[in-house]
C-alpha positions as CSV (number, residue, x, y, z in Angstrom):
1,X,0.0,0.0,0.0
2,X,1.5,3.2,-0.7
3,X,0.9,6.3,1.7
4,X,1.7,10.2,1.3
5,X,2.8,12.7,4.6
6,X,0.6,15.4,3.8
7,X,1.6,17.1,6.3
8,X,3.5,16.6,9.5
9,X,3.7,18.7,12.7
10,X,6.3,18.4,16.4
11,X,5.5,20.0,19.6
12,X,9.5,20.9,19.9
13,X,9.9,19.1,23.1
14,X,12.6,16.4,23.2
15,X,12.4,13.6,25.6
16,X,10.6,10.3,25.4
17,X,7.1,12.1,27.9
18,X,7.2,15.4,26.6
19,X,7.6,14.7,22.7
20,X,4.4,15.1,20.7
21,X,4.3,13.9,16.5
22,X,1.3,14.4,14.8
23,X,0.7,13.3,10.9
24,X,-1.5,13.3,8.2
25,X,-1.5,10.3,6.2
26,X,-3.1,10.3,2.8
27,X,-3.5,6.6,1.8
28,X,-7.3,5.2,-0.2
29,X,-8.8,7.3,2.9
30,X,-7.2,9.9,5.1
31,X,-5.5,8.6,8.0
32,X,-4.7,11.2,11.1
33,X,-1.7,9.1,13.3
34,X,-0.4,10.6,16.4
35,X,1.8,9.7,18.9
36,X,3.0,10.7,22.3
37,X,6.5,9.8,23.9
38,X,9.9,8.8,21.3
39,X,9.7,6.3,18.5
40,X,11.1,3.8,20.7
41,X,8.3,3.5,23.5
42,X,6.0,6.5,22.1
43,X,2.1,5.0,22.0
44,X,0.6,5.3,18.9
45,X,-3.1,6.2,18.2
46,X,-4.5,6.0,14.4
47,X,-8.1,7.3,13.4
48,X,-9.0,6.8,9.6
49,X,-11.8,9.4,7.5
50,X,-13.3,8.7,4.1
51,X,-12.1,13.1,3.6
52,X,-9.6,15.0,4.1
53,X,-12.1,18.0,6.1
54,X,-12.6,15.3,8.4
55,X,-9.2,13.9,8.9
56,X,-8.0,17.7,9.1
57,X,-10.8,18.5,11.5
58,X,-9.1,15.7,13.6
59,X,-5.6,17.3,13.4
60,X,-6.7,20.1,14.6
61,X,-8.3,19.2,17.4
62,X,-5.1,16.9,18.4
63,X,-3.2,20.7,17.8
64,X,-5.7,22.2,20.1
65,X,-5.2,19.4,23.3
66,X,-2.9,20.5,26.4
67,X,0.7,20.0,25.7
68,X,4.5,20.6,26.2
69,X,6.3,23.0,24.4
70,X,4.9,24.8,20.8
71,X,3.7,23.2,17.8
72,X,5.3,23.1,14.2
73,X,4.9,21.5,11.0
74,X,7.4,19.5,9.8
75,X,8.2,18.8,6.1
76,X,9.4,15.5,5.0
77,X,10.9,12.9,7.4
78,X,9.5,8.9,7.4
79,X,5.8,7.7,8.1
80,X,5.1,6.7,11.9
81,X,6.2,3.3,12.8
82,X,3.7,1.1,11.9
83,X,4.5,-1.3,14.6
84,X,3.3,0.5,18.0
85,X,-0.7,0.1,19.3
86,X,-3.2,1.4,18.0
87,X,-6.8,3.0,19.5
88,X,-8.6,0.0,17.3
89,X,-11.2,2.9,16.7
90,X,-12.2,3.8,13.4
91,X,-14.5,7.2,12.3
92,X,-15.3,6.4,8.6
């Protein structure tokens, strides 16, 4: 399966509690992933949309939730690591 970043954004806080990655995965539906902690031992939550306003509707409210330090997009970089859990949920 192929997937785009559409876009990506960091919170600018290093450390395995206080990092925050959010993306925006394009694959046959819109995927929003985010995750909270480093790549290593980071939990991982997915929620997939049939479009993009809802996906994006998503992101922003992830962007809007309490956190550590000030958040950027990012440009570029690999896809989240497919192997951590997963909320099981599903919107679409």
């Amino acid at each position: 399966m192929v997937e785009e970043i559409v876009r990506r954004w960091w919170n600018g806080a290093w450390g395995r509690l206080a990092r925050r990655d959010v993306w925006l995965v394009r694959q046959t539906t819109w995927q929003v992933v985010a995750r909270a902690g480093d790549t290593e031992t980071g939990k991982v939550l997915r929620w997939t949309y049939d479009s993009p306003g809802e996906a994006e509707a998503m992101v922003d409210r992830l962007l809007r939730a309490e956190s550590t330090g000030r958040w950027r997009e990012q440009h570029g970089g690999p896809p989240p690591d497919r192997s951590g859990p997963t909320d099981g949920g599903s919107s679409s």
